[in-house]
LUMFI-543742 format. One record per residue (C-alpha): residue in three letters; chain; x, y, z. Coordinates in nm, 4 decimals, padded with zeros to 6 digits. Last residue first. Layout:
LUMFI-543742
rest/kette/X/Y/Z
ala/A/X/Y/Z
...
This chain:
LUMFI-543742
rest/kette/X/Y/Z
unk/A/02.4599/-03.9771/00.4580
unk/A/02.0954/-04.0144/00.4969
unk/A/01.9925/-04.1064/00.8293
unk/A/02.3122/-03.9582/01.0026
unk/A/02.1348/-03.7571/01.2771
unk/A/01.9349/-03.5834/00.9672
unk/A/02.0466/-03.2395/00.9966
unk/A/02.1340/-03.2212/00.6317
unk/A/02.2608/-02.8390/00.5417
unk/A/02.2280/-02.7862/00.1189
unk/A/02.4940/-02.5973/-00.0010
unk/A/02.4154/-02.3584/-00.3053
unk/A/02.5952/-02.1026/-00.0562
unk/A/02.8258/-02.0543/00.2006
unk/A/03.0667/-01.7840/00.2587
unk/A/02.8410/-01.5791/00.4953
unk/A/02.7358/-01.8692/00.6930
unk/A/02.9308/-01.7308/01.0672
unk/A/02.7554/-01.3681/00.9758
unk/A/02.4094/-01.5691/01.0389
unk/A/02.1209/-01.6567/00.7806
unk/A/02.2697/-02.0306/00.7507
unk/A/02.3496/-02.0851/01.1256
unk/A/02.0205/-01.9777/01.2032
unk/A/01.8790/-02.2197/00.9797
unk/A/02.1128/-02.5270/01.0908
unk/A/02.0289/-02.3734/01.4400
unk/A/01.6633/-02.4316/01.3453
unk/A/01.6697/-02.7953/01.2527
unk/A/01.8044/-02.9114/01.5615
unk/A/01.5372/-02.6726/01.7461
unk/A/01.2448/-02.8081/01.5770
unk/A/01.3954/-03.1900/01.7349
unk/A/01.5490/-03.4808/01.5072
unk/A/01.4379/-03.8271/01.6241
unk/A/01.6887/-04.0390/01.8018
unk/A/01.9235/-04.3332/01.7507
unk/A/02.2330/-04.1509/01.6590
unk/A/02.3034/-04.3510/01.4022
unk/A/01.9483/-04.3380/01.2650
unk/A/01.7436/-04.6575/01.2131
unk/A/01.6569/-04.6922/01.5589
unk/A/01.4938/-04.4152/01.6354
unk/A/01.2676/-04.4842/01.2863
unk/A/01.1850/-04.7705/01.4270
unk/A/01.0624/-04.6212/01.7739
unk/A/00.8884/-04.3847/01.5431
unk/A/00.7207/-04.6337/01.3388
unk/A/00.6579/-04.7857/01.7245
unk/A/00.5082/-04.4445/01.8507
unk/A/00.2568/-04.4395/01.5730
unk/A/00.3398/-04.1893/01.2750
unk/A/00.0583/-03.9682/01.1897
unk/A/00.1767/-03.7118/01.3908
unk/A/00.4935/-03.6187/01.1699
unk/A/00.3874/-03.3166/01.0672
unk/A/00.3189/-03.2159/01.3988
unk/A/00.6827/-03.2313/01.4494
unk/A/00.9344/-03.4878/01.6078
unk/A/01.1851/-03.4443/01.3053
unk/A/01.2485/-03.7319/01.0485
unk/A/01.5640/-03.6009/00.8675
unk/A/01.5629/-03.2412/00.8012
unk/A/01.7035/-03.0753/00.4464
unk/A/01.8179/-02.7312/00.4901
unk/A/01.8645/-02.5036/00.1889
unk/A/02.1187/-02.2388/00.0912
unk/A/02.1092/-01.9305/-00.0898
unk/A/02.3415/-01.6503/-00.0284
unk/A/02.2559/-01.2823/-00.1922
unk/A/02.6028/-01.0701/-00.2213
unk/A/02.4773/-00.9696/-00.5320
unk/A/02.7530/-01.1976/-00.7026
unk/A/02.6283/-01.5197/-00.5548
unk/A/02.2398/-01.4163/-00.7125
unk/A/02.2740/-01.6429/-01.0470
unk/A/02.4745/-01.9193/-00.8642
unk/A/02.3109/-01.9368/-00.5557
unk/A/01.9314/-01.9397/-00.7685
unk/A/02.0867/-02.2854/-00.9400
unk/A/02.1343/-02.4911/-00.6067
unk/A/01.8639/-02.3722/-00.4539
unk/A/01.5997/-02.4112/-00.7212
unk/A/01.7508/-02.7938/-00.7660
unk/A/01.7152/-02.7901/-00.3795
unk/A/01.3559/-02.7329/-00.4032
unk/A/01.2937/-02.9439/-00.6794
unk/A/01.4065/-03.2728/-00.4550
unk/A/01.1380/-03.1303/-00.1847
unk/A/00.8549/-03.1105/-00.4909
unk/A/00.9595/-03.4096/-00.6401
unk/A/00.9949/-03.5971/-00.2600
unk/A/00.6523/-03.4285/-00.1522
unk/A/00.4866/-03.6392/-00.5168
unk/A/00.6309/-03.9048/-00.4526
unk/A/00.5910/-03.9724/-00.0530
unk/A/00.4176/-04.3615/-00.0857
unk/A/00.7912/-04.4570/-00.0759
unk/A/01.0523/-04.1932/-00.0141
unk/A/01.3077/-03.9963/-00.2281
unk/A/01.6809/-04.0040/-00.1803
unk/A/01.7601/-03.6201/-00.1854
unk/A/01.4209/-03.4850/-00.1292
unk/A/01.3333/-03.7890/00.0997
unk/A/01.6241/-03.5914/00.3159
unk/A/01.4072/-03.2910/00.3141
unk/A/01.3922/-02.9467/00.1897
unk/A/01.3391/-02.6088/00.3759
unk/A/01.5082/-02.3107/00.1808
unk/A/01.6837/-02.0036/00.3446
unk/A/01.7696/-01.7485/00.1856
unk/A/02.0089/-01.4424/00.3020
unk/A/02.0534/-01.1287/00.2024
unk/A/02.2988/-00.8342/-00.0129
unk/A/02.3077/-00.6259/-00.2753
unk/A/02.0398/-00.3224/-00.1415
unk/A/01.8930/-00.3255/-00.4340
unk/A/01.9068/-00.6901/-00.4926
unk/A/01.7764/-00.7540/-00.1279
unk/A/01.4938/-00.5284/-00.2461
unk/A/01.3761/-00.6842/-00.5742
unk/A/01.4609/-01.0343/-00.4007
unk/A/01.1727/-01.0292/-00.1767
unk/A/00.8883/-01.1442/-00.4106
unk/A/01.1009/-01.3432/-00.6226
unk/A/01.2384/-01.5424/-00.2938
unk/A/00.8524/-01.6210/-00.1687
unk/A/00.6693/-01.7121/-00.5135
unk/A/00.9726/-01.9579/-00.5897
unk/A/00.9312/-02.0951/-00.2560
unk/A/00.5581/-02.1320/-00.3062
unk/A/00.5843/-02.2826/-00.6143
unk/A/00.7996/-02.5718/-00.4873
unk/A/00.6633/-02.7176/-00.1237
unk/A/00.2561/-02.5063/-00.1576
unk/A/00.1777/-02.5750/-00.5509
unk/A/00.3605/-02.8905/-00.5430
unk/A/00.1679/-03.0538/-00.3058
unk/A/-00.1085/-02.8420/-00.4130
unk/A/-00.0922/-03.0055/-00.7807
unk/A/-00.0145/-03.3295/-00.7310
unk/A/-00.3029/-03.3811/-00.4829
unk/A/-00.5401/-03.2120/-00.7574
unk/A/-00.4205/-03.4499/-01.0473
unk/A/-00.5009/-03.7233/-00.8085
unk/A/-00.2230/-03.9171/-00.6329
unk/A/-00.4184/-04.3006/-00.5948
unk/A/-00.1267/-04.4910/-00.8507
unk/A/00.1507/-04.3390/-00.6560
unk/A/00.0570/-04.4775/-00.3262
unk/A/-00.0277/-04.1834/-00.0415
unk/A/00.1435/-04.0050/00.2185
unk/A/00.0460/-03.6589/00.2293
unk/A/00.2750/-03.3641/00.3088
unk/A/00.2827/-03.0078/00.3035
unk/A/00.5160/-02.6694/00.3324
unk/A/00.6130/-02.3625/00.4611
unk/A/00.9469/-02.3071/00.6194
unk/A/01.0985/-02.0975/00.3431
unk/A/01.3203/-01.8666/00.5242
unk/A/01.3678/-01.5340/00.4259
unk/A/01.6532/-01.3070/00.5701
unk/A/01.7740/-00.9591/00.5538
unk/A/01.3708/-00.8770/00.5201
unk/A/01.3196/-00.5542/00.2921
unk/A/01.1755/-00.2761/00.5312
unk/A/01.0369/-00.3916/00.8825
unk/A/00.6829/-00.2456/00.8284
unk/A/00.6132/-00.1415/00.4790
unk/A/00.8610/-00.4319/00.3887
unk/A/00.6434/-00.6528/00.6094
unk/A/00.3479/-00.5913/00.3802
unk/A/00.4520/-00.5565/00.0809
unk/A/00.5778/-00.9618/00.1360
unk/A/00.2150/-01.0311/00.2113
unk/A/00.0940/-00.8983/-00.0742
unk/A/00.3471/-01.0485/-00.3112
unk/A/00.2515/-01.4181/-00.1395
unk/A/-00.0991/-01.3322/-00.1714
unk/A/-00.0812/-01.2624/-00.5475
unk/A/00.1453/-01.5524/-00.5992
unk/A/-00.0598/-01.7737/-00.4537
unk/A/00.0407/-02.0990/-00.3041
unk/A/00.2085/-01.9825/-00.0078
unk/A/-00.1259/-01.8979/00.1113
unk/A/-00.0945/-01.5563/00.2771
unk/A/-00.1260/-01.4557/00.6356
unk/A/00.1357/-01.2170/00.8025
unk/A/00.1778/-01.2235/01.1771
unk/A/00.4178/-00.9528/01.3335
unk/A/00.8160/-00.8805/01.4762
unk/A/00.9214/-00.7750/01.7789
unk/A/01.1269/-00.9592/02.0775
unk/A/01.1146/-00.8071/02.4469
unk/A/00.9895/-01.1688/02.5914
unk/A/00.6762/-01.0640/02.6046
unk/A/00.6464/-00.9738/02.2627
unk/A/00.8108/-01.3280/02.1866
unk/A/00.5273/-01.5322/02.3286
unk/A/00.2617/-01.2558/02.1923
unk/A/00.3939/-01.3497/01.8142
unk/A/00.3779/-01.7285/01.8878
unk/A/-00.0066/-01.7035/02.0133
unk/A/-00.0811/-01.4546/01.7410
unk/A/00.0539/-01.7424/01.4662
unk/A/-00.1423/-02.0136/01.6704
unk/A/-00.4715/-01.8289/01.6040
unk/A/-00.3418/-01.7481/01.2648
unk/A/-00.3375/-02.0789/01.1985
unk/A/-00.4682/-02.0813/00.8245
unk/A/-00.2015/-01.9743/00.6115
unk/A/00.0617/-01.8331/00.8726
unk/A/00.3709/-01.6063/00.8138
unk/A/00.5774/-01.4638/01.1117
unk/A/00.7913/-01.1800/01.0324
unk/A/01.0593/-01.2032/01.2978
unk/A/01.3039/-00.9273/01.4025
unk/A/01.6327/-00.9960/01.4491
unk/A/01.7830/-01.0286/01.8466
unk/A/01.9212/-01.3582/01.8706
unk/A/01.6071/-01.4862/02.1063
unk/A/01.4098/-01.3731/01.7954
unk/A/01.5817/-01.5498/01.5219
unk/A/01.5451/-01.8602/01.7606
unk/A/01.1454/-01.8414/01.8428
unk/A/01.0944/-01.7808/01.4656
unk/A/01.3141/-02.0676/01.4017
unk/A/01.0824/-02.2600/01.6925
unk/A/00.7678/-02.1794/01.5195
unk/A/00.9229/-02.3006/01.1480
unk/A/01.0335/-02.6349/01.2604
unk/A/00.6732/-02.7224/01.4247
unk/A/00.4140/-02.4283/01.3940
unk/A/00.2763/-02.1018/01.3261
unk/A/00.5860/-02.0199/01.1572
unk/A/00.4942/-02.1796/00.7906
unk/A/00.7216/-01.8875/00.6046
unk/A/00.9421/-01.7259/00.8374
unk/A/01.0330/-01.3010/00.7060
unk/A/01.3370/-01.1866/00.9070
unk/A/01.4801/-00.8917/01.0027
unk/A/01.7806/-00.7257/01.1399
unk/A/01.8889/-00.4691/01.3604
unk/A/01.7306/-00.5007/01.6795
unk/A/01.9699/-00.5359/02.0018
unk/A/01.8747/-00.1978/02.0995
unk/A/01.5529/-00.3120/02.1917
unk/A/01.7084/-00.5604/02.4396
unk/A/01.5922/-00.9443/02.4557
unk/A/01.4152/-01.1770/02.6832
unk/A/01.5039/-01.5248/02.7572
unk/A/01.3313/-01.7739/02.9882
């Protein structure tokens, strides 16, 4: 159990796809470390509220915002929204995202296009919606959410390894036009995580899987969110462009 002081609340966050899996337990880190947690749902606000009362009564603050990551008009609205109530985040992390595994020669035009339209556009919705304030105030954190089939690409995973791959590509070039604001941008790119998002696998693909990775386990939400942390915390301040790989040596 771990609670937390009201006087230990000086920074905020804004969590993009926090009602669950890697982006739940960042919110659940942030707020054991004292910030104050903006936590964005599409359609699991049930689980959202759930998450939010979990840190309430643990002494954290923060609220549920609902937006689809896809639309810029949401996205702005939802970002107007926590900096009426927290002011302009000191951190955004870009946790939302998609996947479907499916051969190349069956992706529809429409598959494509919300794949994309949730893993790519909605990260480039997300950091020009907050960066008007983190410019004026010349400095913040951001945090993307890759993956390793972003860097090496992954069978029957084309179009999520083009929109993951263009992720760090946004990274990468965003660091160098906002490094002298004082506005980092790094991105974190999991291996295979035991996450909902990863339910389809059977136990033996993930046995497999185990067994493919040096250290012959699946990556947990919490593995992932201390790379995050680590990223939006005083001890990342001269890093940025990078791109964080907790992948348990999958991908080296």
């Amino acid at each position: 159990m771990w609670s937390c002081s009201a006087s230990m609340f000086k920074k905020t966050v804004l969590i993009t796809g926090a009602s669950r899996g890697i982006g739940a337990e960042t919110a659940r880190l942030f707020a054991q470390r004292g910030w104050t947690v903006g936590i964005h749902c599409h359609r699991s606000r049930d689980r959202a509220e759930t998450l939010l009362e979990e840190l309430r009564a643990a002494g954290a603050q923060g609220a549920v915002y609902q937006a689809d990551a896809a639309s810029r008009e949401e996205v702005r609205e939802m970002v107007r929204q926590f900096i009426e109530d927290f002011g302009t985040p000191e951190a955004l992390v870009c946790s939302a995202g998609i996947a479907r595994q499916e051969l190349f020669s069956d992706i529809t035009p429409e598959s494509w296009r919300e794949i994309l339209g949730v893993d790519l556009d909605g990260v480039f919705h997300c950091c020009q919606a907050v960066l008007p304030g983190m410019l004026q105030k010349k400095r913040g954190r951001i945090i993307t959410l890759s993956s390793m089939w972003g860097q090496v690409g992954a069978s029957c995973e084309v179009a999520y390894s083009a929109a993951k791959a263009g992720v760090i590509g946004l990274t990468k070039a965003l660091a160098k036009e906002l490094g002298p604001s004082g506005i980092t941008v790094n991105c974190v790119a999991p291996g295979v995580i035991d996450t909902q998002m990863n339910a389809m696998l059977s136990q033996e693909d993930k046995d497999a899987l185990a067994e493919e990775t040096p250290l012959e386990r699946l990556g947990t939400a919490r593995d992932v969110a201390e790379a995050i942390y680590f990223l939006a915390s005083e001890a990342g301040s001269f890093f940025t462009g990078q791109v964080l790989a907790p992948n348990g040596g999958f991908v080296i």
